[in-house]
C-alpha positions in Angstrom: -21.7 10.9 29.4 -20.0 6.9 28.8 -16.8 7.8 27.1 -16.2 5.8 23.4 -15.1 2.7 23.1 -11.2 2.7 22.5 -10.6 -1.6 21.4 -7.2 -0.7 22.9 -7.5 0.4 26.5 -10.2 -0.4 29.5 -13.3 1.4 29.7 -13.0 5.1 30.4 -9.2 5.4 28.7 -8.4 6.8 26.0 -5.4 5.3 23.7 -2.2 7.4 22.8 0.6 6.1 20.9 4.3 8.1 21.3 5.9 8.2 18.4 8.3 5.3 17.5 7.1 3.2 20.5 5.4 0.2 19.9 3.1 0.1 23.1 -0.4 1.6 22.7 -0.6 3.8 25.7 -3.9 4.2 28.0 -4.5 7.7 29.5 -7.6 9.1 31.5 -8.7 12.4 29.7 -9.2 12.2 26.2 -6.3 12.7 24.1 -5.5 15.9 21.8 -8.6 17.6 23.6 -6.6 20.4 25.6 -6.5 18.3 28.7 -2.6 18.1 28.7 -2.2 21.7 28.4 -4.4 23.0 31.0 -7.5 24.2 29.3 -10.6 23.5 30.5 -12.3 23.4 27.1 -12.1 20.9 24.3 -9.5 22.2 22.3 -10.1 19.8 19.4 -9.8 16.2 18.7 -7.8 14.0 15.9 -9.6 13.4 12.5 -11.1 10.3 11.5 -8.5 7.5 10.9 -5.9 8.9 13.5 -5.0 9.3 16.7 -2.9 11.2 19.4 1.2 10.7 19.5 3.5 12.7 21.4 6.3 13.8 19.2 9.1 14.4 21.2 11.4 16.5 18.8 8.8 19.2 18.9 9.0 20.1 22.8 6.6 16.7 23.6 3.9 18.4 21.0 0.8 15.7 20.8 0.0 15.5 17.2 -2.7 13.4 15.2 -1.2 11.3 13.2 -2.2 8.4 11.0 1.4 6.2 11.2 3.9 5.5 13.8 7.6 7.2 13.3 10.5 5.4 13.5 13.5 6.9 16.0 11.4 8.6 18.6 11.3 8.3 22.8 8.3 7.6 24.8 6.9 8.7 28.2 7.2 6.2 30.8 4.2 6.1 33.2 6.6 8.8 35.7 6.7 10.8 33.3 10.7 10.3 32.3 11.9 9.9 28.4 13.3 6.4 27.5 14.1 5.2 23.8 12.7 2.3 22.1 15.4 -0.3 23.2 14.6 0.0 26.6 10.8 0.2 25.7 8.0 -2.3 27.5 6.5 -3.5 24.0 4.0 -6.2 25.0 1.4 -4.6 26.8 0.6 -0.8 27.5 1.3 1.0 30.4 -1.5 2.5 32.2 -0.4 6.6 32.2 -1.7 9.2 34.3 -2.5 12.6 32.3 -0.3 14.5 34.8 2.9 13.2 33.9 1.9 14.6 29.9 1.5 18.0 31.5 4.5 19.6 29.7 2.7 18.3 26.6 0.6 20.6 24.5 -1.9 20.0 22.2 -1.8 21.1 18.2 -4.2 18.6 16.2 -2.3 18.3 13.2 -2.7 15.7 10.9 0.0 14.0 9.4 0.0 11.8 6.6 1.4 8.2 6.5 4.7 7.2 5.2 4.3 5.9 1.7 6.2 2.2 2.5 3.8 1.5 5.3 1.6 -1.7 5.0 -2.0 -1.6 6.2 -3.1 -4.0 9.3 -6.7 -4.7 10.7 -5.9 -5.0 14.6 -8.7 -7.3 16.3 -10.0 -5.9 19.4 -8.9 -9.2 21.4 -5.4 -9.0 20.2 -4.8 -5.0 20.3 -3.3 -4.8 24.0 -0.9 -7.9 23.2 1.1 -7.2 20.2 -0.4 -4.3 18.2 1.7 -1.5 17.0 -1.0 1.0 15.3 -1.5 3.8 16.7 -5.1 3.2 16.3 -7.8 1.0 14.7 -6.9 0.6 11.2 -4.1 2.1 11.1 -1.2 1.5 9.7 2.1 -0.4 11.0 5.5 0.9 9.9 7.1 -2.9 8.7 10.5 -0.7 7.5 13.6 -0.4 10.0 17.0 0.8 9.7 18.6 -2.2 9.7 16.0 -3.7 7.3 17.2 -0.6 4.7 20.8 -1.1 5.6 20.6 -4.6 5.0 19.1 -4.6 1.3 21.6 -1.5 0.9 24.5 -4.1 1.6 22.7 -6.8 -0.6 21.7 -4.7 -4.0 25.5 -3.3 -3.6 27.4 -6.9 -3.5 25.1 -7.8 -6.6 26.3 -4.6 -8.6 29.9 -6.1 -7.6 29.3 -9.0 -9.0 27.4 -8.6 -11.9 30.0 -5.8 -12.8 32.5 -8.3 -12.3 31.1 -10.7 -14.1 30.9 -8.3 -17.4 34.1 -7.0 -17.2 35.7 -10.1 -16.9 33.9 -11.4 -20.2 34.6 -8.1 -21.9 38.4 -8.9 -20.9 38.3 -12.7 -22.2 36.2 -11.3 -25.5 39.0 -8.8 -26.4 41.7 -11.5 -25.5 39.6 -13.7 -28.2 39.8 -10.4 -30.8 43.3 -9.6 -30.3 44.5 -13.2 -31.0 42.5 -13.4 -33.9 44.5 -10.8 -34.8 47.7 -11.7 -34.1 46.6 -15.1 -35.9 47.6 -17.0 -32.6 44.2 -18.9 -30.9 44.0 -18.6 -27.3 41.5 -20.4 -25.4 
């Protein structure tokens, strides 16, 4: 039986994305099927609209899941952790299914993070630069530092603008009191 076309990977791969890695990865046996665990039966694939991740904060559990996660390792193709600043991010590592062999399979479905934008990866273009976990899926476009860095901005603009009111309240009760008093000050 021809296996299904994945856009992402060559013929006869299946794609899985680890959580919080921006490379697609390609793997032999089809993904969230009971392959990584050791059963010989088809243990259930991902729902329509998602694919396989490896979530490594639950004990390398492959999920389905709709969205990639911020703050999460990957696999290397050895079958060692590594974070995302050490991560190969322009094209995917071809993986063997036997270094995913402490992985076990739950399909679970996940839904995506509200502040997610929605992308339409092009077959041609997948490999190169795309960081959905599968077709139509969604990119996560929101980092730390992005958050951090309005955080910083919308809190200097408070400064100011309270600054900026409490100064005229001062210079407005100057103007009252010297009315006052009957002296003008300017």
């Amino acid at each position: 039986m021809p296996a299904a076309y994945d856009p992402y990977c060559p013929t006869g791969m299946y794609s899985v994305s680890v959580v919080g890695d921006k490379t697609i990865r390609c793997v032999s046996s089809k993904p969230c099927s009971g392959v990584f665990n050791g059963l010989e039966r088809n243990a259930g694939a991902c729902p329509t609209g998602s694919s396989c991740g490896v979530f490594p904060s639950s004990e390398m559990t492959l999920k389905c899941i709709k969205d990639a996660y911020p703050d999460a390792v990957f696999l290397t193709h050895n079958g060692t952790l590594s974070n995302m600043d050490n991560a190969n991010t322009s094209t995917p590592l071809p993986t063997d299914p036997s270094t995913l062999l402490n992985a076990t399979t739950v399909p679970e479905f996940l839904l995506q993070p509200s502040f997610s934008t929605t992308t339409q990866p092009k077959a041609g273009d997948a490999m190169q630069d795309s960081t959905s976990s599968s077709p139509g899926a969604s990119k996560l476009s929101i980092t730390l530092g992005t958050i951090l860095e309005y955080t910083v901005a919308v809190v200097v603009v408070c400064a100011v603008l309270l600054g900026v009111y409490f100064f005229r309240r001062r210079k407005a009760l100057e103007v009252l009191l010297s009315k006052r008093d009957g002296s003008v000050q300017v």
